[in-house]
C-alpha positions in Angstrom: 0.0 0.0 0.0 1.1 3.4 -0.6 0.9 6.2 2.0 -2.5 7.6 2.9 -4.0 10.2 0.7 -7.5 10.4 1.2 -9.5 9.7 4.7 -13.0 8.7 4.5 -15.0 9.5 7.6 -18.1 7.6 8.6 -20.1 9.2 11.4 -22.6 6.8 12.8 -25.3 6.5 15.2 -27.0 2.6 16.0 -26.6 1.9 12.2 -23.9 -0.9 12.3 -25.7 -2.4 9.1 -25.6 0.5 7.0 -21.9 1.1 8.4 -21.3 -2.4 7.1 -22.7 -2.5 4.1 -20.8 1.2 3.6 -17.6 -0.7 4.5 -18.0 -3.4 2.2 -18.6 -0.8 -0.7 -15.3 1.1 -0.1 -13.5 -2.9 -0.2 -14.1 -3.2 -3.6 -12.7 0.5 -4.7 -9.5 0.1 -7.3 -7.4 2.5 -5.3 -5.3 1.8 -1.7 -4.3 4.7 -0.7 -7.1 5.5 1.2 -8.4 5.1 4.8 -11.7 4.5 6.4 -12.5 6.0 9.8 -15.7 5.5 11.8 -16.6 7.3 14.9 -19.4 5.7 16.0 -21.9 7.1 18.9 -24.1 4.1 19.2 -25.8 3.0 22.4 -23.5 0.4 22.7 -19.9 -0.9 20.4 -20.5 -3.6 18.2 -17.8 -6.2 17.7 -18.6 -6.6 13.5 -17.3 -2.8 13.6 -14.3 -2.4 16.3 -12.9 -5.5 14.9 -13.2 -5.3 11.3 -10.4 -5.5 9.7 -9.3 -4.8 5.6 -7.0 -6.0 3.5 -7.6 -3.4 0.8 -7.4 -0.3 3.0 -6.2 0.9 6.8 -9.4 0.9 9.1 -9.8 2.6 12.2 -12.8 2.9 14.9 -13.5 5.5 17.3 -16.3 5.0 19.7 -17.4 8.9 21.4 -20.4 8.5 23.9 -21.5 12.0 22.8 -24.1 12.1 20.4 -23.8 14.9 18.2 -23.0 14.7 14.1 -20.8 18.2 15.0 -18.3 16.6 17.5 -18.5 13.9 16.0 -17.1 14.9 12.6 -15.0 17.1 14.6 -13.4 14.2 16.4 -13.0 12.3 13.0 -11.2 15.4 11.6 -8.7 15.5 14.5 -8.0 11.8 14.2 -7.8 12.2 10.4 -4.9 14.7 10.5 -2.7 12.0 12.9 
């Protein structure tokens, strides 16, 4: 893989299916350089999202208890720039 270029950030709230099915999506893009963040704010973690793991990009998972789209893109932008 080649160094990051692009991160994609996935703010979610008690929608682990969609987040999935987003997930999946992004596996079968044709570039690598690319990674996939997800803060998620659900009621609870999910294990299908803080243990994913790719082959075809780097993953990461935030969980914030905070339930706010604001913070939590903020949060994801701050992470993003590490």
């Amino acid at each position: 893989m080649r160094p990051i270029s692009i991160t994609v950030i996935i703010c979610t709230l008690n929608r682990v299916e969609t987040t999935l099915n987003t997930v999946k999506f992004l596996e079968q893009q044709n570039i690598d350089d690319f990674e996939v963040l997800i803060v998620d704010q659900s009621d609870e973690k999910d294990p299908r999202l803080t243990g994913y793991h790719s082959k075809k990009f780097h993953y990461r998972y935030e969980y914030v208890e905070e339930k706010s789209l604001p913070n939590a893109r903020n949060v994801g932008a701050g992470i993003a720039k590490n």
